[in-house]
C-alpha positions as CSV (number, residue, x, y, z in Angstrom):
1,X,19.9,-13.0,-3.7
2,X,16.4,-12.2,-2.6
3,X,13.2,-14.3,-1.8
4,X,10.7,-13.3,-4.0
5,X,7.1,-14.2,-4.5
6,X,4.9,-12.9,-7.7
7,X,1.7,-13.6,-8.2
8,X,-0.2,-12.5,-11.5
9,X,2.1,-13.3,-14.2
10,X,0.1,-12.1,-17.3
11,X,1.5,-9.9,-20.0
12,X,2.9,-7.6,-17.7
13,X,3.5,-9.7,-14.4
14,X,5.2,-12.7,-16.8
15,X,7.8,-10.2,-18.0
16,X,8.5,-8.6,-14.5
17,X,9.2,-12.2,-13.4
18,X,11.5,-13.4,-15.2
19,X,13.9,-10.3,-15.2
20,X,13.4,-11.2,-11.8
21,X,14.8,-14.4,-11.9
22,X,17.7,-13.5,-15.1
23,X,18.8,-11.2,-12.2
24,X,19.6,-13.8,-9.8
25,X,16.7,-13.9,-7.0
26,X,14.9,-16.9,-5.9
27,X,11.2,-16.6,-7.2
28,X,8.3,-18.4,-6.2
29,X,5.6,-17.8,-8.7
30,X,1.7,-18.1,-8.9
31,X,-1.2,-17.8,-10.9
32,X,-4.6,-18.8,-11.8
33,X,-3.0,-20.3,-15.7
34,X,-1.2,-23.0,-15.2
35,X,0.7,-22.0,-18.4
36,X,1.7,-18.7,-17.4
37,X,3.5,-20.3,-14.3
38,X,5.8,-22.4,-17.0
39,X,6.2,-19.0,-18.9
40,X,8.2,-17.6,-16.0
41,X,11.7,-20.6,-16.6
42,X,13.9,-20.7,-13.3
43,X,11.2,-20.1,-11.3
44,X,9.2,-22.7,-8.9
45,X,5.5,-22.8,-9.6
46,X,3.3,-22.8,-6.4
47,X,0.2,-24.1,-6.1
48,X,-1.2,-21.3,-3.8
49,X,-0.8,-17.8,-3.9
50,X,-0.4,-18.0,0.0
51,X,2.8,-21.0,-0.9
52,X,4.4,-17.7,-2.9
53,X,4.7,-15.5,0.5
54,X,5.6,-18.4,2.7
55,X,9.4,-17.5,3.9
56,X,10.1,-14.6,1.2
57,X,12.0,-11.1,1.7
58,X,9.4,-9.8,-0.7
59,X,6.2,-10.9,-1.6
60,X,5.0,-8.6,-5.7
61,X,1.2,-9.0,-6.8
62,X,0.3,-7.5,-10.7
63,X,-3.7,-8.1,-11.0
64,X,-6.5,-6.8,-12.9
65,X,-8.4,-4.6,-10.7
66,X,-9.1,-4.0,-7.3
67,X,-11.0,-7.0,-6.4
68,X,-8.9,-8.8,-6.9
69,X,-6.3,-7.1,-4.8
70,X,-9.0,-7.1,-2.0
71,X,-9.3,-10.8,-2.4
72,X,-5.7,-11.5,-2.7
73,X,-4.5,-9.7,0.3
74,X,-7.6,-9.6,2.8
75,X,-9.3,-12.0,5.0
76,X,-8.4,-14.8,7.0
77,X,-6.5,-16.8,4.3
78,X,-5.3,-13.9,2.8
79,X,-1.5,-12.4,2.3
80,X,-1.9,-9.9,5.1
81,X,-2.7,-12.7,7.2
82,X,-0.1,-15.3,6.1
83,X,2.9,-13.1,5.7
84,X,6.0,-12.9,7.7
85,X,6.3,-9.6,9.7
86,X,9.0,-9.1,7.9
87,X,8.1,-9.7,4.2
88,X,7.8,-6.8,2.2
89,X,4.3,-6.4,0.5
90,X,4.5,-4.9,-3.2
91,X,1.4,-4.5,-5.0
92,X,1.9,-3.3,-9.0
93,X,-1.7,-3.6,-10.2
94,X,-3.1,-0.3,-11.5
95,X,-6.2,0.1,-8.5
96,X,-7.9,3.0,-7.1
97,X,-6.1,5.1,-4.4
98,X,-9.0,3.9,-1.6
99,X,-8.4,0.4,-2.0
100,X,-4.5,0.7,-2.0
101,X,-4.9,2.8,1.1
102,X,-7.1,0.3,2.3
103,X,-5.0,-2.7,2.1
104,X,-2.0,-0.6,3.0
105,X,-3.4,0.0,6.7
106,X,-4.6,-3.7,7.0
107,X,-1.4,-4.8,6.8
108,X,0.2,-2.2,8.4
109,X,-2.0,-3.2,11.6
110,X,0.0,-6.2,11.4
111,X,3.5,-4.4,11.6
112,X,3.6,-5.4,7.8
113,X,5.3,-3.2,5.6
114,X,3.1,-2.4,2.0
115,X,4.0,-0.3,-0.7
116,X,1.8,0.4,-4.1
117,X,3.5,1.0,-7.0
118,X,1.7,0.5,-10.6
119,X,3.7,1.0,-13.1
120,X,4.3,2.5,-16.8
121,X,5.9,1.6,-20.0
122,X,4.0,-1.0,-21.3
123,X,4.6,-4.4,-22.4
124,X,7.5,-3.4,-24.2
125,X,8.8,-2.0,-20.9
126,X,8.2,-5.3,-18.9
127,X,10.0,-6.9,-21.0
128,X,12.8,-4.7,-21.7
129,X,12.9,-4.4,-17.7
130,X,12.6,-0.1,-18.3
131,X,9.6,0.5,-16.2
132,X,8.7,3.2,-14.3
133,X,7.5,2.7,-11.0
134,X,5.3,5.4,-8.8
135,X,5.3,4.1,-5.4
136,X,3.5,5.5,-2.9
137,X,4.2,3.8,1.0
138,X,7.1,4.4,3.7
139,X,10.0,5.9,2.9
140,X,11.9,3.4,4.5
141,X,10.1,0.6,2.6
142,X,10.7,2.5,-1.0
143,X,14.0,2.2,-0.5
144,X,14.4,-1.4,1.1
145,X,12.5,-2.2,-2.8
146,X,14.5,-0.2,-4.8
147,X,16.9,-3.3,-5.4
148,X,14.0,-5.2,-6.1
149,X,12.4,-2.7,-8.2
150,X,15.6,-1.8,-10.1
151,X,16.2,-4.8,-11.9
152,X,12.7,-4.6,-13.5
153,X,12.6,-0.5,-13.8
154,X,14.3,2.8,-15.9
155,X,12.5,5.1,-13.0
156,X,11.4,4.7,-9.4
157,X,9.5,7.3,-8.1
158,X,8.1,7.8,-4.7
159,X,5.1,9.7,-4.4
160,X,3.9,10.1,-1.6
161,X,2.2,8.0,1.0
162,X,-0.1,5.2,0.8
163,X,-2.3,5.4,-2.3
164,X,0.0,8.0,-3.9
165,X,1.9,5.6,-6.4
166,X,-2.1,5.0,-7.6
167,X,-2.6,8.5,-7.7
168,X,0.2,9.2,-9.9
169,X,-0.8,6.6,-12.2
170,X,-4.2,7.6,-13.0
171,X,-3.4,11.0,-13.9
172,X,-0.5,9.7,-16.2
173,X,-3.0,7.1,-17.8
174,X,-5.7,10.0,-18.3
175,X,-3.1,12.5,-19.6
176,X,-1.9,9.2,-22.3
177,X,-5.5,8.7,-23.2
178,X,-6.1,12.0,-24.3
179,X,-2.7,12.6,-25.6
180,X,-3.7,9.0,-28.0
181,X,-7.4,10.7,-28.8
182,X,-5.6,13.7,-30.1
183,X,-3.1,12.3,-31.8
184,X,-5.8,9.4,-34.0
185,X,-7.6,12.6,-34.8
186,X,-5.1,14.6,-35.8
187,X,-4.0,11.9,-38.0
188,X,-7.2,10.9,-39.7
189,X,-8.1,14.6,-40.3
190,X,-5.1,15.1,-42.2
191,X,-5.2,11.6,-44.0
192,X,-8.7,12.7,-45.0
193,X,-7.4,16.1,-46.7
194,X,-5.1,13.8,-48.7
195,X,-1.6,13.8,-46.5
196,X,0.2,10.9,-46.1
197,X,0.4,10.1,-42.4
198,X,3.9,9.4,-42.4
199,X,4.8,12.5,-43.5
200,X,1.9,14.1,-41.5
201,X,3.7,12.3,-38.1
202,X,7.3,13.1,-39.0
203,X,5.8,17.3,-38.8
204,X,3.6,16.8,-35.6
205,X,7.2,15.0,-33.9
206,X,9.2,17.8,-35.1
207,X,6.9,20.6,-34.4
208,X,4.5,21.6,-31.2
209,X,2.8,18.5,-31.4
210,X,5.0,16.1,-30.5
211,X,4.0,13.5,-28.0
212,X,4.9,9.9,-26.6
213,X,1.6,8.3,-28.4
214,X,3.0,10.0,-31.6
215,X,6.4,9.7,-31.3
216,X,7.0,6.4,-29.6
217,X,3.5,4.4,-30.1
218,X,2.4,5.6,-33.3
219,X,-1.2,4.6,-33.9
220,X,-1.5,5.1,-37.6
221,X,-0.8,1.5,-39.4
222,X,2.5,1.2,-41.5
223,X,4.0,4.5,-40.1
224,X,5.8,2.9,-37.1
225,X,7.2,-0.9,-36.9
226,X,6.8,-2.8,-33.8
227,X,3.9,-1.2,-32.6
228,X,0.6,-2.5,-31.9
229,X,-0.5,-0.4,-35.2
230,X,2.0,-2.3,-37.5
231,X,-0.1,-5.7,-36.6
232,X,-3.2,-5.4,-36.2
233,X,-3.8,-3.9,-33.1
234,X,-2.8,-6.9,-31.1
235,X,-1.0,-7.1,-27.7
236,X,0.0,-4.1,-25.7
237,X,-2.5,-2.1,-23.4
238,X,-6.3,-3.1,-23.8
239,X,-8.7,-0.6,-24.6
240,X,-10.7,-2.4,-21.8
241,X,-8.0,-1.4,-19.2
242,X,-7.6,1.8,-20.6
243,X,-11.3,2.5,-19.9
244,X,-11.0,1.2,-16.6
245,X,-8.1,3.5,-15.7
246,X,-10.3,6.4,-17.0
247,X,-12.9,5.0,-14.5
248,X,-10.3,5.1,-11.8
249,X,-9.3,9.1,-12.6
250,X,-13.6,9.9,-12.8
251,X,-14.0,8.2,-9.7
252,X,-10.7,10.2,-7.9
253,X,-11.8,13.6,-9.3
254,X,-15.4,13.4,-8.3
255,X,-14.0,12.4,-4.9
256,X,-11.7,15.7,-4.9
257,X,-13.8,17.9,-6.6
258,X,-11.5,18.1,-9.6
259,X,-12.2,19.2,-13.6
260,X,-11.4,16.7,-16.1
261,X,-13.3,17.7,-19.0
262,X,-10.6,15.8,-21.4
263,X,-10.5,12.9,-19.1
264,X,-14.2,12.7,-19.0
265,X,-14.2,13.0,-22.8
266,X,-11.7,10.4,-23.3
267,X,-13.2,7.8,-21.0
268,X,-16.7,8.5,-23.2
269,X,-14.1,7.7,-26.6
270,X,-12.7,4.5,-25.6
271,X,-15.7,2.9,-23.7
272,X,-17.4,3.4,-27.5
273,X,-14.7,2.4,-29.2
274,X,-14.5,-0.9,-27.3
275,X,-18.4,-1.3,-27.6
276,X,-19.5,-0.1,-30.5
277,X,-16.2,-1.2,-32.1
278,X,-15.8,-5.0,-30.6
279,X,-12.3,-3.6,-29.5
280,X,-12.0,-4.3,-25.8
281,X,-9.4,-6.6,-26.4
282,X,-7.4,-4.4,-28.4
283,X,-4.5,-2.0,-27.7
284,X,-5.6,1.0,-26.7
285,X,-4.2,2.9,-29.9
286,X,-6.9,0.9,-32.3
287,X,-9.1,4.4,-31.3
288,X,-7.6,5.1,-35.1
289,X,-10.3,3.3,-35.8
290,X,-13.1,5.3,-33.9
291,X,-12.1,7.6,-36.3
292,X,-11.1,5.5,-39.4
293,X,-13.4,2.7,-39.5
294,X,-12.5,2.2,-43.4
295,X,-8.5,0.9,-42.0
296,X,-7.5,-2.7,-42.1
């Protein structure tokens, strides 16, 4: 049994937690709603996020953006600061490689072990504990999680150093956005020359066109059941974040001098989409409706 502290416990963190605890460890958790704390059964609510690392083998964070990593694990009353030598740091949020990096070193100038490792596989995944981890950090650290990460993952990868596991993420998150564009336009230009789009998805997944957005998280409503499309739009992976992981890849390949023409487009589609749309707060695959505004 291991002594584990999570804070962030929202759609993905909550999940991650309590296969966490259905696998035996000792979890402290923490976050800002109260309620999400009591969402997480069999583990001890704190009433700090500094109570979570107090003691623990391994201390998990899963937060916005990051700011709010910053805040979490610097200055004087911060993680870095208040954690054992020992603890093992893991920070899951989906953050740009400089700021991973970043906090990485702080706590490394403590003789802290840190890894980063967002993850992929959505809510779905959290729940279903079949996430894939990229983890950038120390090789000896990776695997002193791998227990740890196991219970809540299908896939752990290590990518590379420090910042790597955020590196890995944001190309996978601009490849998915551009592989959902594609697929919501391939779809509503066929629906508009009079194919039905089940039959239209059933060719694209059997042909060259296949892909994960089409094949797995259809976005067309009443093609696919339990998917965000089948009701409403609801849950799953916020066009909000979305656009904020595109932000993350512009920012990365302007820093390296990389092309990302598709990326850049894609980031342009969903920020619209969430503004002109009012669909920040819907899963990323409502773009059908950039391009269908007529669906229900």
């Amino acid at each position: 049994m291991t002594r584990i502290g999570f804070v962030g416990l929202g759609n993905m963190g909550g999940p991650m937690a309590r296969n966490l605890v259905a696998a035996g460890h000792e979890v402290r958790v923490f976050d800002l709603v109260a309620a999400a704390m009591e969402g997480v059964g069999g583990a001890a609510p704190q009433a700090s996020a500094a109570a979570c690392v107090d003691g623990v083998d391994v201390f998990i964070s899963m937060l916005p953006a990051g700011r709010h990593v910053e805040s979490l694990y610097l200055g004087d009353d911060g993680i870095v600061a208040q954690a054992d030598a020992s603890t093992l740091l893991i920070d899951c949020s989906t953050i740009d490689p400089d700021t991973a990096r970043r906090v990485a070193q702080a706590a490394a100038d403590r003789g802290i072990a840190m890894l980063d490792a967002p993850v992929s596989g959505g809510t779905a995944g959290a729940e279903a504990g079949t996430l894939t981890f990229m983890v950038g950090g120390d090789t000896a650290a990776v695997e002193r999680a791998r227990p740890v990460l196991d219970v809540m993952a299908k896939n752990v990868f290590h990518a590379g150093g420090a910042g790597a596991g955020q590196t890995a993420k944001i190309c996978n998150n601009m490849l998915l956005a551009v592989h959902m564009a594609g697929t919501a336009e391939a779809l509503a230009l066929g629906v508009n020359n009079g194919l039905d789009p089940a039959v239209l998805s059933e060719i694209m997944k059997q042909s060259s066109g296949g892909n994960w957005s089409l094949n797995v998280y259809n976005p067309f409503p009443g093609v696919m059941d339990g998917v965000p499309a089948s009701r409403g739009y609801q849950g799953g992976f916020l066009v909000d974040l979305m656009t904020k992981d595109l932000g993350l890849a512009m920012a990365s390949a302007e820093a390296s001098g990389s092309a990302v023409p598709l990326g850049s487009l894609a980031r342009n589609l969903f920020r619209l989409h969430g503004q002109v749309n009012d669909a920040g707060r819907l899963d990323f695959s409502s773009i059908q409706r950039f391009y269908k505004p007529d669906l229900d």
